[in-house]
C-alpha positions as CSV (number, residue, x, y, z in Angstrom):
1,X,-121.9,30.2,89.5
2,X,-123.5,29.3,93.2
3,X,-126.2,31.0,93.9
4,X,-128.4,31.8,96.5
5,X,-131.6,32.6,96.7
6,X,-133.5,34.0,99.5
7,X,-136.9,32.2,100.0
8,X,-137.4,27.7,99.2
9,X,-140.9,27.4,97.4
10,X,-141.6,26.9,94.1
11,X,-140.9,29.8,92.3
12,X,-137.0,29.4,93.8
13,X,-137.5,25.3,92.7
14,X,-138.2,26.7,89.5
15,X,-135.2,29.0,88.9
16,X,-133.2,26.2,89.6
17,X,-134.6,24.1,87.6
18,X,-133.5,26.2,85.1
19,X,-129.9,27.5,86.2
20,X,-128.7,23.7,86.4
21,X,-128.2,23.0,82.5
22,X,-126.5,26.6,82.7
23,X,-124.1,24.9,85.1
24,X,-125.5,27.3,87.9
25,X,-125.8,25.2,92.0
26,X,-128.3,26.6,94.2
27,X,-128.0,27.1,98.4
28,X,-132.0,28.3,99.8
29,X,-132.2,30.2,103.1
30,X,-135.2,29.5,104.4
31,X,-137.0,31.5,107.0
32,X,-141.0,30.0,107.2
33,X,-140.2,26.8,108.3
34,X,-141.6,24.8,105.7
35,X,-139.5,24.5,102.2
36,X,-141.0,23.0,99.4
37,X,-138.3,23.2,96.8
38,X,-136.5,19.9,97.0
39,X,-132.9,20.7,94.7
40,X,-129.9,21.9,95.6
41,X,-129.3,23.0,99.1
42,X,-131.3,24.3,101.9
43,X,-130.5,26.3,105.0
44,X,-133.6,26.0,107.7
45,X,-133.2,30.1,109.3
46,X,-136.5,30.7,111.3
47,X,-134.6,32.5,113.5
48,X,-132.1,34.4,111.1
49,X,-128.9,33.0,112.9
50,X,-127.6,30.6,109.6
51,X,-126.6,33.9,107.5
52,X,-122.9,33.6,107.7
53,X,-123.5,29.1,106.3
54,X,-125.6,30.5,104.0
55,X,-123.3,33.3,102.1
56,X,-120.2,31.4,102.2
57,X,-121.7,28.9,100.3
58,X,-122.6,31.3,97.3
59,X,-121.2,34.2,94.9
60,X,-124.5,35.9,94.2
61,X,-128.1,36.2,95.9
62,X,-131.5,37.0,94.4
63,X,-134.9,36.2,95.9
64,X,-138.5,34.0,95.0
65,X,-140.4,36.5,97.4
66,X,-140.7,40.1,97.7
67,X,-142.1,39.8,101.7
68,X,-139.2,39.7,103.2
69,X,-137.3,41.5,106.4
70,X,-136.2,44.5,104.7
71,X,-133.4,44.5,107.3
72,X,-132.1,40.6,105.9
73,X,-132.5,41.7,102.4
74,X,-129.7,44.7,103.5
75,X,-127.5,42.4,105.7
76,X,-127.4,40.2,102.3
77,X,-127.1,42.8,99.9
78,X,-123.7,44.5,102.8
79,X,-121.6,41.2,101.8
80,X,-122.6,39.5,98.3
81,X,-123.9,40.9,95.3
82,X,-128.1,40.9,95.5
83,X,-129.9,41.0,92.4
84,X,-132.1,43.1,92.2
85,X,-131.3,45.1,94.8
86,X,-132.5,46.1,98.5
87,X,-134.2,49.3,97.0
88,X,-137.0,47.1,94.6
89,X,-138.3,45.2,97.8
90,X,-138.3,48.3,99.8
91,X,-140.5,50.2,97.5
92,X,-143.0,47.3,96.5
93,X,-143.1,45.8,100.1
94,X,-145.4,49.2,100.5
95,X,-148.1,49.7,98.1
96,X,-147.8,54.1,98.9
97,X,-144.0,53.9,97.9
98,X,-145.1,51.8,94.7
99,X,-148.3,54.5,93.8
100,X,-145.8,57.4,94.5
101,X,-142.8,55.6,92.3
102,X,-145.4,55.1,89.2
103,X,-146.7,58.5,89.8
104,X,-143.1,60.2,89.9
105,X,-142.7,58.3,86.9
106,X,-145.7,59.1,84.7
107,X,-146.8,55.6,84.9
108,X,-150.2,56.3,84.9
109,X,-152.8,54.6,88.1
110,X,-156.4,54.5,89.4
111,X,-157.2,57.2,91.9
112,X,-156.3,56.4,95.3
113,X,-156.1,57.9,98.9
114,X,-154.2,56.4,102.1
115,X,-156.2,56.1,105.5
116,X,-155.5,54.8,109.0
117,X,-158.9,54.6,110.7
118,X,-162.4,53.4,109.5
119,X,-163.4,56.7,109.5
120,X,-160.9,58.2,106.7
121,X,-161.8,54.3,104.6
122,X,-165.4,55.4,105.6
123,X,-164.4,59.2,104.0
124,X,-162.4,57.7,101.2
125,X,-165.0,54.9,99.7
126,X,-167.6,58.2,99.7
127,X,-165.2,60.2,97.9
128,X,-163.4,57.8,94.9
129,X,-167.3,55.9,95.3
130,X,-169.1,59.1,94.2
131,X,-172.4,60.0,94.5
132,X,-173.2,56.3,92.5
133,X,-171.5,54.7,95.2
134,X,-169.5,52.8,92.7
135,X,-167.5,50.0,94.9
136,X,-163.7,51.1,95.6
137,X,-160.8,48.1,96.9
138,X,-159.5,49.1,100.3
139,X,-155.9,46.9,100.9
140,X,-153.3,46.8,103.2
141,X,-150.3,48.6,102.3
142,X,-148.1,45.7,103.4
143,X,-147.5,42.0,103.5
144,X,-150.9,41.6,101.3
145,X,-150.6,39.1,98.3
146,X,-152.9,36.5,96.3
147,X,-156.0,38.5,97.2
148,X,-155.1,38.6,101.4
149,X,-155.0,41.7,103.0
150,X,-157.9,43.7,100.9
151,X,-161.5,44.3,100.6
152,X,-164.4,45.2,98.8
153,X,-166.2,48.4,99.7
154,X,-169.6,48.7,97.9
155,X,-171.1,51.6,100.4
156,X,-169.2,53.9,103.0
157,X,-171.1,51.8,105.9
158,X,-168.8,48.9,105.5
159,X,-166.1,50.8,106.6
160,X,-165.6,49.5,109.8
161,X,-166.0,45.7,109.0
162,X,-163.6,46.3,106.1
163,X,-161.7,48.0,108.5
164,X,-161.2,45.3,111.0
165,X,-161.2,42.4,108.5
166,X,-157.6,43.6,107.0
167,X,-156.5,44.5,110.4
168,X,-153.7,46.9,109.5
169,X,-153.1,49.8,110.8
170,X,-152.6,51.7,107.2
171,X,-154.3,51.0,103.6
172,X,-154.7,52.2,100.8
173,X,-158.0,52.7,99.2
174,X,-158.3,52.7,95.1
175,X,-161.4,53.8,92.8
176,X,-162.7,50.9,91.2
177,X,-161.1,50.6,87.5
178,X,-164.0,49.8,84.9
179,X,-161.6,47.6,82.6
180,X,-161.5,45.0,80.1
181,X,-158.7,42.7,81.5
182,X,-156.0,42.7,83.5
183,X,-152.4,42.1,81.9
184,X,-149.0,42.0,82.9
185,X,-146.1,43.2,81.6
186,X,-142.8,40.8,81.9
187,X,-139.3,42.1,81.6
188,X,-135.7,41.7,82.4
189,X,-132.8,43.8,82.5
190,X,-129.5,42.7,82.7
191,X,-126.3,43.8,83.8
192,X,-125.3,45.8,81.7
193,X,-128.8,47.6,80.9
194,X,-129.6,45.3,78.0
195,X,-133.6,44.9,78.2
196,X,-135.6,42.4,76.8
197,X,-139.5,42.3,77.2
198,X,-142.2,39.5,76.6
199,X,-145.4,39.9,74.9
200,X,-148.2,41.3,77.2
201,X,-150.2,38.0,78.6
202,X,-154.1,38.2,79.7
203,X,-154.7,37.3,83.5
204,X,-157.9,35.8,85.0
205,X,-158.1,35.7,89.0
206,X,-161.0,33.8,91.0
207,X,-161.1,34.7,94.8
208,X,-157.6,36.9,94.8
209,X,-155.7,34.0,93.2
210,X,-154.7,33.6,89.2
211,X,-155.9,30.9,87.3
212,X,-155.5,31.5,83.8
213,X,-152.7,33.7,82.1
214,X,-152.4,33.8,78.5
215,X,-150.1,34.9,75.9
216,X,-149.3,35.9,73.2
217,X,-152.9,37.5,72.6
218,X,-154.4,38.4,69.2
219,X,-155.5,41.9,70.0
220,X,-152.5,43.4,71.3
221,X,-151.8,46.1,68.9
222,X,-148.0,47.2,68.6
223,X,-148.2,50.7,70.0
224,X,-149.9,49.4,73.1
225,X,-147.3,46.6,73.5
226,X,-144.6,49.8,73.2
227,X,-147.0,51.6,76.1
228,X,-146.1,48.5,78.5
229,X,-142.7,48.3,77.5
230,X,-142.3,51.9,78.0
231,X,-143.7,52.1,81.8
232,X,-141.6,49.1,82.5
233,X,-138.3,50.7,81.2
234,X,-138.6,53.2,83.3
235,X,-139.1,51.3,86.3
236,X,-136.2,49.0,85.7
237,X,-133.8,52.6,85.2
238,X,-134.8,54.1,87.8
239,X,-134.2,51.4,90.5
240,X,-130.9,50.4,88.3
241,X,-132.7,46.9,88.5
242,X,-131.2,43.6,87.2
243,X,-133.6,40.7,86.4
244,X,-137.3,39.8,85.9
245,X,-139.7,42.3,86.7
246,X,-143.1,42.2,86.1
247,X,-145.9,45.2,86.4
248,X,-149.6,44.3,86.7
249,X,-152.0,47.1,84.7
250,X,-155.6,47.2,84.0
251,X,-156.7,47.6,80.5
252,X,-159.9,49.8,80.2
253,X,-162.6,50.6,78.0
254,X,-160.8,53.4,76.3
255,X,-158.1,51.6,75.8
256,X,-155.1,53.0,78.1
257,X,-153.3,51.1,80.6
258,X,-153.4,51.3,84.5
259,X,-150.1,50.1,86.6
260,X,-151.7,48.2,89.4
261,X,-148.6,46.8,91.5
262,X,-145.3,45.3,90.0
263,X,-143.5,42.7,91.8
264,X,-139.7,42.4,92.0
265,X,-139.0,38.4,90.8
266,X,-140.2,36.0,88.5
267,X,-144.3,35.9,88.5
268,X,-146.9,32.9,88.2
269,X,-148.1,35.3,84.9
270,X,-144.6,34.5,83.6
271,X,-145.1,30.7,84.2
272,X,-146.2,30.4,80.2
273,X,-143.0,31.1,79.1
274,X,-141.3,27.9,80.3
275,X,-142.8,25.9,77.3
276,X,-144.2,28.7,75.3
277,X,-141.4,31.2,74.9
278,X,-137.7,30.5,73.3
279,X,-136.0,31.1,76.8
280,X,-138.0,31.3,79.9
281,X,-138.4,34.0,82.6
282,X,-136.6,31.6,84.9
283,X,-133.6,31.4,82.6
284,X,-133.6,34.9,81.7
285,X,-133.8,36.0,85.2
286,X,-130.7,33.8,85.9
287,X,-128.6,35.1,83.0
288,X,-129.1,38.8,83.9
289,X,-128.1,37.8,87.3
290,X,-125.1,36.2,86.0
291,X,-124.1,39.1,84.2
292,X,-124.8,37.1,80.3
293,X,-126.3,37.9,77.3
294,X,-130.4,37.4,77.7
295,X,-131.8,34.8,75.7
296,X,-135.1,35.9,73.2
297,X,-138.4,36.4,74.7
298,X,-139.9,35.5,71.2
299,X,-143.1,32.8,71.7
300,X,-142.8,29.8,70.4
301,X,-146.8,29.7,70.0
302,X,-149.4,30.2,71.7
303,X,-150.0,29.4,75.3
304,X,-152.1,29.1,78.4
305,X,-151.0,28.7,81.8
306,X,-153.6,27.4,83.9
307,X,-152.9,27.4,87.5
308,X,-153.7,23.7,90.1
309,X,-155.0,24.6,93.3
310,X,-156.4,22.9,95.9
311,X,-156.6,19.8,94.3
312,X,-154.5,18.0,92.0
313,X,-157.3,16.3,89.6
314,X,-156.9,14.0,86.9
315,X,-153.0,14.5,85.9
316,X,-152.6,11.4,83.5
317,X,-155.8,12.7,81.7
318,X,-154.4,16.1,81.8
319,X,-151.0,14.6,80.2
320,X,-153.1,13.6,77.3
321,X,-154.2,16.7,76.0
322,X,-152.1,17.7,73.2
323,X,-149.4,20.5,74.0
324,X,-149.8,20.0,77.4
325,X,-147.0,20.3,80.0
326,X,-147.3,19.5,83.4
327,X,-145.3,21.9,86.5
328,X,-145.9,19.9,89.8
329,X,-144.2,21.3,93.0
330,X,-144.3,18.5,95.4
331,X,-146.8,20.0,97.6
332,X,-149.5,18.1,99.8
333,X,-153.2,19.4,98.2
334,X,-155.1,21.9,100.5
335,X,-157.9,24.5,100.1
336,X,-156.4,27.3,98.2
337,X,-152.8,26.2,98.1
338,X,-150.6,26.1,94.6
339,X,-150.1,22.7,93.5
340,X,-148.7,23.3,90.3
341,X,-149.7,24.0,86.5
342,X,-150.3,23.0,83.3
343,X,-148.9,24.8,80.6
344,X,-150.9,24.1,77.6
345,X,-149.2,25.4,73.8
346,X,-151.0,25.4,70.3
347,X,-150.9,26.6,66.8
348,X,-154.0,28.6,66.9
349,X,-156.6,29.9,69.1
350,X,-158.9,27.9,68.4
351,X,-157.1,24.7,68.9
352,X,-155.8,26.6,72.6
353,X,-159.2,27.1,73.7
354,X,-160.5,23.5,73.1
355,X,-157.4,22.2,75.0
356,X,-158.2,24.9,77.8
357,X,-162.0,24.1,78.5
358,X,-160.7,20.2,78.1
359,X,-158.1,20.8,81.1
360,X,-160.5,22.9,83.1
361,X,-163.2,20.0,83.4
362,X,-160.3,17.9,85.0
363,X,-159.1,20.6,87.9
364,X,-161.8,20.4,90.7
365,X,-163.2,24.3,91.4
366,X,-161.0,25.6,87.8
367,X,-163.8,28.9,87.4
368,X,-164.6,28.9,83.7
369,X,-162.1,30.6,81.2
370,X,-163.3,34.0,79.8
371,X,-160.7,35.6,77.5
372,X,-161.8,39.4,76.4
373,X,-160.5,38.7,72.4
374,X,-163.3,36.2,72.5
C-alpha cells in the first residue's frame, strides 16, 4: 500500500522504517519547511498548494503530528481514507475539548478551570492553590507540546508574568497532582475494532522534554494495567479511532490514575517497543491502518528508552553497552533538539539499570534516572 503521511520528522521516518519490510512506500507532505526524514518521498507544501501531487501519489493518509491545520487534516480526510480521523486532532489540538472528552467519559483528571485574562489565572491559581498556596500548571490550550506553552504558578501574584510568558489568549489552569510517576498508556485499534494494548511504561521528563520511559515495570499490578486499558478503550470507541493512541496519566499516592493529555499518533513513550516489544508501535500503527491483523504487544524483556538531546555524545561507547540499540534521525545537534535514542533491553532490572546509569554518563546534560519501583 502507498501511504501518506502528513508531517516529515522522525516519528513519520520511523513509521516507515517500519512499513517497508511490510511492502508499504511512503509520500511526506511537508508543511515546516525543514524535513528531516530522508525515505521515501517528500512533497515541500509551506504554502498548502501541493495537495492534489501529494494524494494522487497514495491510497491512505495518517499523520506524525497532532499540530496541524485542522482545515488540511479535513481537505485530506474529503478525498482519501485518513487514519485516524479529522475528529482525534480536533479534540486533542484543544486541551478544554480533551478535559471535557475524559470527563464525558468517566476518565478521571486533576481539577481544572479555563481563563482568558491574568486576572481569572490570578483567581484560578488562588482557588485549585488553596489557602497553602500549593503551585498549580497554567498551559495554553493550543499548539503547546514538549513543555512549551505552560507555566508554573507557585502564588496568585505571578499571574501576570505567567500570563504574558504563554502569550495566548486562553489556558487552562490544573491543580497540581501529588503523584508517584507519570505513565502512559499505548494502544492501537484496528479496523475492524480489534484492540491490542502495551504494558504501562514509567516516564521521566527534565525541563518539559522526556528522557527516560521504561517498560515493562515490576510494580504494575494487573487490575491497574486493566484501569489504563479500560480509559483507553473508551477513547478509541468513542472517536471510532484506528491506530496508535497513547494517554498520559499521573499515578498518585493512593494509587488511582489521572488522564493528563493523550495524543493521537505514535509517541516518543512508545519508542521502547521497537527493540523491546514482539511488534513495535510503528508496525502496529501501520497494520491497523492497513486494515491487518495487529501484531502482539507482548515484551520481549525489559527495556529503557532513553532520549539524545542536544548533543549526540559518545555513540560508539554507547554501541558497546550490552542490549543497546541505537535510533539516530539525521538531525544537526542543537540545545534542546531530538537527536535520537538508545534503546537499551535486559533480562533483569538489575542488569537494566547498570546499562542505564552507564549510557547516561555518555549523553551530555542526561538528568539522572529515578525510577519510583526503586
Amino acid at each position: 500500500m502507498r501511504i501518506g503521511i502528513l508531517g516529515a520528522g522522525q516519528l513519520g521516518q520511523m513509521m516507515a522504517l517500519a512499513g517497508y519490510p511490510l511492502g508499504n512506500r511512503f509520500v511526506f507532505l511537508d508543511t515546516s519547511g525543514s524535513p528531516s526524514a530522508d525515505i521515501g518521498t517528500v512533497v515541500m507544501d509551506q504554502a498548502e498548494q501541493s495537495l492534489d501531487q501529494f494524494l494522487q501519489q497514495v491510497d491512505c493518509v495518517t499523520y506524525e503530528f497532532e499540530h496541524l491545520p485542522l482545515s488540511l487534516v479535513k481537505a485530506v480526510e474529503a478525498r482519501k481514507p485518513l487514519y485516524p480521523g479529522s475528529e482525534a486532532i480536533r479534540v486533542c489540538q484543544n486541551r478544554a475539548e480533551e478535559k471535557a472528552l475524559f470527563t464525558r467519559l468517566g476518565i478521571p483528571v486533576a481539577d481544572y478551570r479555563l481563563v482568558s485574562s491574568a486576572e481569572e489565572l490570578a483567581a484560578a491559581a488562588a482557588e485549585l492553590g488553596g489557602a497553602q498556596q500549593i503551585p498549580v500548571v497554567a498551559k495554553s490550550l493550543t499548539e503547546g507540546y514538549d513543555g512549551k506553552g505552560q507555566a508554573v504558578l507557585r502564588t496568585p501574584a505571578e499571574a501576570v508574568d505567567a500570563w504574558n510568558k504563554i502569550g495566548h489568549p486562553e489556558l487552562i489552569v490544573e491543580s497540581f497532582v501529588d503523584f508517584v510517576r507519570e505513565v502512559s498508556m499505548i494502544a492501537v485499534r484496528g479496523r475492524d475494532a480489534q484492540v491490542v494494548f502495551y504494558p504501562i511504561a514509567e516516564n521521566h521528563h527534565s525541563e518539559g522534554i522526556l528522557r527516560y520511559s521504561m517498560a515493562p515495570l515490576p510494580d504494575v499490578s494487573e487490575q491497574l494495567q486493566t484501569v489504563a486499558e479500560g480509559y483507553i478503550h473508551q477513547l478509541l470507541d468513542a472517536l471510532d479511532y484506528v491506530g496508535v493512541l497513547t494517554l498520559e496519566l499521573f499515578q498518585t499516592r493512593d494509587g488511582r490514575l489521572l488522564a493528563n493529555e493523550m495524543a493521537p499518533r505514535v509517541h516518543n513513550s512508545g519508542h521502547w517497543t521497537q527493540n523491546g516489544a514482539v511488534t513495535s508501535q510503528f508496525e502496529n500503527h501501520l497494520r491497523a491502518v492497513q486494515g491487518v491483523p495487529l501484531g502482539s504487544t507482548a515484551p520481549r524483556g525489559l527495556t529503557c528508552m532513553i532520549n539524545i538531546i542536544g548533543e549526540h555524545g559518545d555513540l560508539s561507547a554507547l554501541l558497546e553497552i550490552e542490549g543497546a540499540h541505537l535510533h539516530l534521525y539525521g538531525k544537526e545537534e542543537r540545545a534542546g533538539r531530538k537527536l535520537g535514542h538508545v534503546n537499551l533491553v535486559a533480562d533483569s532490572y538489575e542488569e537494566l539499570l547498570a546499562s542505564v546509569e552507564r549510557a547516561r554518563a555518555l549523553l551530555p546534560g542526561a538528568p539522572e534516572a529515578q525510577f519510583s519501583f526503586i
